[in-house]
C-alpha positions as CSV (number, residue, x, y, z in Angstrom):
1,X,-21.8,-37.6,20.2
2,X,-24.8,-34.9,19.9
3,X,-23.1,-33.4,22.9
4,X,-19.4,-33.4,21.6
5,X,-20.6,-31.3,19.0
6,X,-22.8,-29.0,21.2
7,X,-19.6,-28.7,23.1
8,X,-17.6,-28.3,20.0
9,X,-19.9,-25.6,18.8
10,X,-20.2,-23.7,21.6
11,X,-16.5,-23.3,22.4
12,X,-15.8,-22.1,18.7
13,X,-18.6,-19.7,19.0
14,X,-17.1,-16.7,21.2
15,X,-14.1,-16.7,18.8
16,X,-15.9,-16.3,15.7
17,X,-18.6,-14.2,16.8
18,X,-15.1,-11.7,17.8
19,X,-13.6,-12.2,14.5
20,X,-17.0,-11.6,13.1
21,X,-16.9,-7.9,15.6
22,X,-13.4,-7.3,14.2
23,X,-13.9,-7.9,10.5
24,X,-17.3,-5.2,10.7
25,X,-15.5,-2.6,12.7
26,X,-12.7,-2.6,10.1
27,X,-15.0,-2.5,7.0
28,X,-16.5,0.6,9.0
29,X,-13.0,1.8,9.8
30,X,-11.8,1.9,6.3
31,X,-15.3,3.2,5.0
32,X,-15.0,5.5,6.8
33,X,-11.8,6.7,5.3
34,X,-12.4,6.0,2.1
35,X,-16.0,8.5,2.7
36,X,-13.6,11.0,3.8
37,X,-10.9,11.3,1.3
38,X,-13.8,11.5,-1.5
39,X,-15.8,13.9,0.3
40,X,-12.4,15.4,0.4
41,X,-11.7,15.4,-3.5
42,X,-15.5,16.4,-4.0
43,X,-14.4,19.4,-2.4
44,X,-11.0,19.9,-4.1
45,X,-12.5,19.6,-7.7
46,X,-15.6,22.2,-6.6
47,X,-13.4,24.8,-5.7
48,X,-10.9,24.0,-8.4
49,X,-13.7,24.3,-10.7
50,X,-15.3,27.7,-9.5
51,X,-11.7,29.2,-9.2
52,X,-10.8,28.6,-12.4
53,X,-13.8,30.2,-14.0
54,X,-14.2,33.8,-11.6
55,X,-10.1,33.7,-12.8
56,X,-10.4,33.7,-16.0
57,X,-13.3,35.5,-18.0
58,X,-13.3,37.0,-22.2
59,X,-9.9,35.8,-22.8
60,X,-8.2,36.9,-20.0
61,X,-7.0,36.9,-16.4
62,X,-9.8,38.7,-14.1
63,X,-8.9,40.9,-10.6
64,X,-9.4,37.6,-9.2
65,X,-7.2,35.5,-11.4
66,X,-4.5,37.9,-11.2
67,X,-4.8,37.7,-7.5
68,X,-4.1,34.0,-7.1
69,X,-1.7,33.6,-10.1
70,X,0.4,36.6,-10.9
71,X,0.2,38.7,-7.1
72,X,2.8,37.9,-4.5
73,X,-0.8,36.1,-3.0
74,X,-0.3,33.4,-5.3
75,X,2.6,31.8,-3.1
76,X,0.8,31.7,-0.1
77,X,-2.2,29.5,-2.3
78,X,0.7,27.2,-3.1
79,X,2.3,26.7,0.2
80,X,-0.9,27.3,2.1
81,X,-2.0,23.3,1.8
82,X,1.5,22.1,2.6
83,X,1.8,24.1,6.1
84,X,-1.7,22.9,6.8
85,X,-0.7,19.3,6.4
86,X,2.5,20.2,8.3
87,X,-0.1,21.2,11.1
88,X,-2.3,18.4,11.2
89,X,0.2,15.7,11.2
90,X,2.2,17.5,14.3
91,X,-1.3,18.2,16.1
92,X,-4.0,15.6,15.0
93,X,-2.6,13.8,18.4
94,X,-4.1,17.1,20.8
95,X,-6.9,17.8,18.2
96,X,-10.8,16.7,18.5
97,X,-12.4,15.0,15.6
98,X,-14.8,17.7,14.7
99,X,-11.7,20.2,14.4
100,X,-9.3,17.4,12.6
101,X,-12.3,16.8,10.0
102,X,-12.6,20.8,9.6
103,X,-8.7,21.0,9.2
104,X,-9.4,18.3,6.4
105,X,-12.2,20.1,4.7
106,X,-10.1,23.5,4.6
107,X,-7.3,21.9,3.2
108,X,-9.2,20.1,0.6
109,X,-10.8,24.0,-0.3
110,X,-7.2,25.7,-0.5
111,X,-5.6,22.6,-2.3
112,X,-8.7,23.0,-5.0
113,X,-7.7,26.8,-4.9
114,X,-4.5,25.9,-5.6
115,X,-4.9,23.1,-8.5
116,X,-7.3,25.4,-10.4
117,X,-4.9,26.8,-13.0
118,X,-5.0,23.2,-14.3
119,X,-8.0,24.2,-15.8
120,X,-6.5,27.0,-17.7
121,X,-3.7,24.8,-18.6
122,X,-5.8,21.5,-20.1
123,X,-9.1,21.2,-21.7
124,X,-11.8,19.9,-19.2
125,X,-12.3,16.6,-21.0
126,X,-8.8,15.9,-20.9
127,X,-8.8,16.3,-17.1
128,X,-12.3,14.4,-16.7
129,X,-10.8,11.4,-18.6
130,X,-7.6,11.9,-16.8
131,X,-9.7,12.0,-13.8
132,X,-11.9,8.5,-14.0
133,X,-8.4,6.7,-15.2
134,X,-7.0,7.8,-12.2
135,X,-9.8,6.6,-10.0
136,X,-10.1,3.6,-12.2
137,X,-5.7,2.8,-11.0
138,X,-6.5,4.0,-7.3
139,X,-9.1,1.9,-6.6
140,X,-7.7,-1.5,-8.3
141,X,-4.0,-0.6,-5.9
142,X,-5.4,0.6,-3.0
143,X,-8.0,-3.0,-3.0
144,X,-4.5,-4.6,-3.7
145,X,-3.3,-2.9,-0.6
146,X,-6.5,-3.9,1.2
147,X,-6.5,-7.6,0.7
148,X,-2.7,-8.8,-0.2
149,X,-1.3,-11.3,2.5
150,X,2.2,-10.2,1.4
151,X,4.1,-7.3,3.7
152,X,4.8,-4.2,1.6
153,X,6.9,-2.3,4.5
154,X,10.4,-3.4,2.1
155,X,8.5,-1.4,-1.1
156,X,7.2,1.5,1.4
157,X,10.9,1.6,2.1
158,X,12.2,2.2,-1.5
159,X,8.6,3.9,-2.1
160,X,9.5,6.3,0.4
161,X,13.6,6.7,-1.2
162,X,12.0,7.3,-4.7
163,X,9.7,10.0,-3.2
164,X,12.5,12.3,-2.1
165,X,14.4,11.5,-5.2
166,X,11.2,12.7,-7.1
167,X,10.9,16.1,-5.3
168,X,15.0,16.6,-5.8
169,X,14.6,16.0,-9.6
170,X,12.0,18.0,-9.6
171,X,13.9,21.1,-8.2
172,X,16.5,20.7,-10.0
173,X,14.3,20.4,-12.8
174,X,13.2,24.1,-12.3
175,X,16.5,25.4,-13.3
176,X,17.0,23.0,-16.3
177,X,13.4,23.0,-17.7
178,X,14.8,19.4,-19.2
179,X,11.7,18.1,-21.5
180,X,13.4,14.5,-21.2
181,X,13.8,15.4,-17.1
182,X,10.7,16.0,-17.1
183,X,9.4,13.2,-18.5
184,X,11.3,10.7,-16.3
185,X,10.1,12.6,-13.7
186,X,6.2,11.8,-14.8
187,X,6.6,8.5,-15.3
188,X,8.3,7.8,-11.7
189,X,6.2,10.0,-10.5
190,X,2.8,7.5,-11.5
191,X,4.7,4.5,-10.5
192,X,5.4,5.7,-6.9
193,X,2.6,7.0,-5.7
194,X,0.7,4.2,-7.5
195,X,2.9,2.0,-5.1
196,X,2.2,4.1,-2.0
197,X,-1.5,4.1,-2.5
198,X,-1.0,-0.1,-1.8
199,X,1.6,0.7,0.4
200,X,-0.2,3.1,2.3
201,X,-3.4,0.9,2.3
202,X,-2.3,-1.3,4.4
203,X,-1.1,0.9,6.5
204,X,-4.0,2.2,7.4
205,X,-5.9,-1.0,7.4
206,X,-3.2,-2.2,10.2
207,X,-3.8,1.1,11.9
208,X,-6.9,-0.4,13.0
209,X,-7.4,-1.8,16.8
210,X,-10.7,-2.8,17.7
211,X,-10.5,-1.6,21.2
212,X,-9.7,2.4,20.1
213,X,-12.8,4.7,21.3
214,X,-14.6,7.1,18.8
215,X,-11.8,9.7,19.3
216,X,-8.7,7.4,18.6
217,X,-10.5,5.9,15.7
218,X,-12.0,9.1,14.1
219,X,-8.5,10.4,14.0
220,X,-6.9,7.6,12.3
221,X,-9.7,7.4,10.0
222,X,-8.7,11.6,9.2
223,X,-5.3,10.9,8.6
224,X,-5.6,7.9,6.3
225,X,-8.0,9.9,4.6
226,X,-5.5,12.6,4.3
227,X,-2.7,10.6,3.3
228,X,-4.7,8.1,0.3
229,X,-6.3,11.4,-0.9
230,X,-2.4,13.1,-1.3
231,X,-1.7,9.7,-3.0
232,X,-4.7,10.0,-5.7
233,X,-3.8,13.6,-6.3
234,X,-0.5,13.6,-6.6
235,X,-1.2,10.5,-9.3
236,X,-4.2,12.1,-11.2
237,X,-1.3,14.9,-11.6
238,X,1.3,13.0,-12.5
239,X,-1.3,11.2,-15.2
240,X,-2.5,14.4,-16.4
241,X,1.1,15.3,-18.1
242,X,0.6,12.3,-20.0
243,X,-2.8,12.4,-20.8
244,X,-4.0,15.7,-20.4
245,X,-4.8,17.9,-23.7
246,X,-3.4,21.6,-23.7
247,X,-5.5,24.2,-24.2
C-alpha cells in the first residue's frame, strides 16, 4: 500500500510541478504588463502635468501654450499618439523589446502632451478624484477579466460594434454640439471600455504560452500594456465628463 502511494505520488508530481511553472510564468507575464501600462500612465500624467503649467501662466496662454493649443502644431500633438500606435501595432512583429518599450514610453510622453489641456479645462481635484475612481473600476474589471471561467469573445464582439458606433457619434457630434448627444455618448462611452478592459484581460492573459522566449513574451507583454492602458484612459476620460469640476 506504502508503495501505491509512492507510485501514486510520484506520477502526479511532474504534472503539478508544470502547472505550478505555468501558473508563476503567467503571474510574471501579466505583472509584467500591468508594471508597464502604470509606468506608462506615470509618464502620461507627468508630462500632462508640466505641460499644462509652462502653457498656461498669469491668466493666460504662454508661447508655449499657444504653441500646442492654438498653432497649426497643436494637430500634430493630437494625431501624433494615434500614428504612433498605428506604428507599433503594424511593426511590434520586426521590432526588439528595448525599441517596442521606448515606442511605449514616447507615446505615453506625447499622449500626456496631448491630455494636458484637461488641466486647463477641470480643477486638479476633480481630475485626482476622477483619477483614483477610475483606477478603483479598472482594477475590480480587469481582475474580473483575469479570473472569470466564462468566454467574453461574444461581448468583445458587441464591445468592439459599440466602439465604432462611439467614434461615429462622436463625429457627428462635432457638427451638432448636441448636450443630450453628448451625454449618451459619455455614458456608452464608460460602459464600453469598462467592458473591454475585462474583455481585453483575458485576452491578454490567453496571449500567454509558456514556451515563448524573452523576445515573444516581452512583446506581448508591450502590447497588452498598450492596449489596457488605452482602455483606463479612454475611461478616466469618459468619467471625467461626469465627474470632473470646470474651472
Amino acid at each position: 500500500m506504502a508503495d501505491l502511494r509512492n507510485y501514486q505520488t510520484r506520477t502526479a508530481s511532474p504534472g503539478a510541478r508544470a502547472g505550478a511553472v505555468i501558473d508563476e510564468g503567467l503571474r510574471t507575464y501579466m505583472l509584467r504588463v500591468y508594471n508597464l501600462m502604470a509606468l506608462g500612465l506615470v509618464i502620461t500624467g507627468f508630462v500632462a502635468y508640466f505641460a499644462s503649467q509652462a502653457a498656461f501662466s498669469g491668466g493666460q496662454l504662454t508661447a508655449f501654450g499657444q504653441a500646442i493649443y492654438v498653432s497649426p502644431l497643436k494637430w500634430v500633438v493630437m494625431l501624433a499618439p494615434l500614428a504612433l500606435v498605428f506604428f507599433m501595432s503594424f511593426r511590434i512583429h520586426t521590432m526588439s523589446v528595448p525599441a517596442a518599450q521606448t515606442t511605449f514610453w514616447v507615446y505615453a510622453g506625447l499622449m500626456g502632451l496631448s491630455l494636458s489641456s484637461i488641466f486647463l479645462v477641470y480643477t486638479g481635484a476633480s481630475i485626482t478624484q476622477t483619477f483614483f475612481v477610475s483606477a478603483a473600476a479598472f482594477g475590480a474589471l480587469s481582475l474580473f477579466g483575469y479570473t472569470t471561467k466564462r468566454d467574453l469573445s461574444a461581448m468583445g464582439s458587441f464591445l468592439i460594434m459599440g466602439l465604432f458606433g462611439l467614434i461615429i457619434a462622436s463625429l457627428v457630434n462635432l457638427f451638432l454640439q448636441s448636450s443630450a448627444l453628448d451625454f449618451a455618448v459619455s455614458a456608452i462611452g464608460v460602459l464600453v471600455f469598462a467592458g473591454l478592459t475585462a474583455w481585453d484581460t483575458q485576452k491578454i492573459k490567453e496571449m500567454y504560452f509558456e514556451a515563448d522566449d524573452d523576445v515573444v513574451a516581452g512583446r506581448k507583454a508591450i502590447m497588452g500594456a498598450l492596449t489596457l492602458y488605452l482602455d483606463f484612459i479612454n475611461l478616466f476620460l469618459f468619467l471625467l465628463r461626469f465627474l470632473g469640476n470646470r474651472e
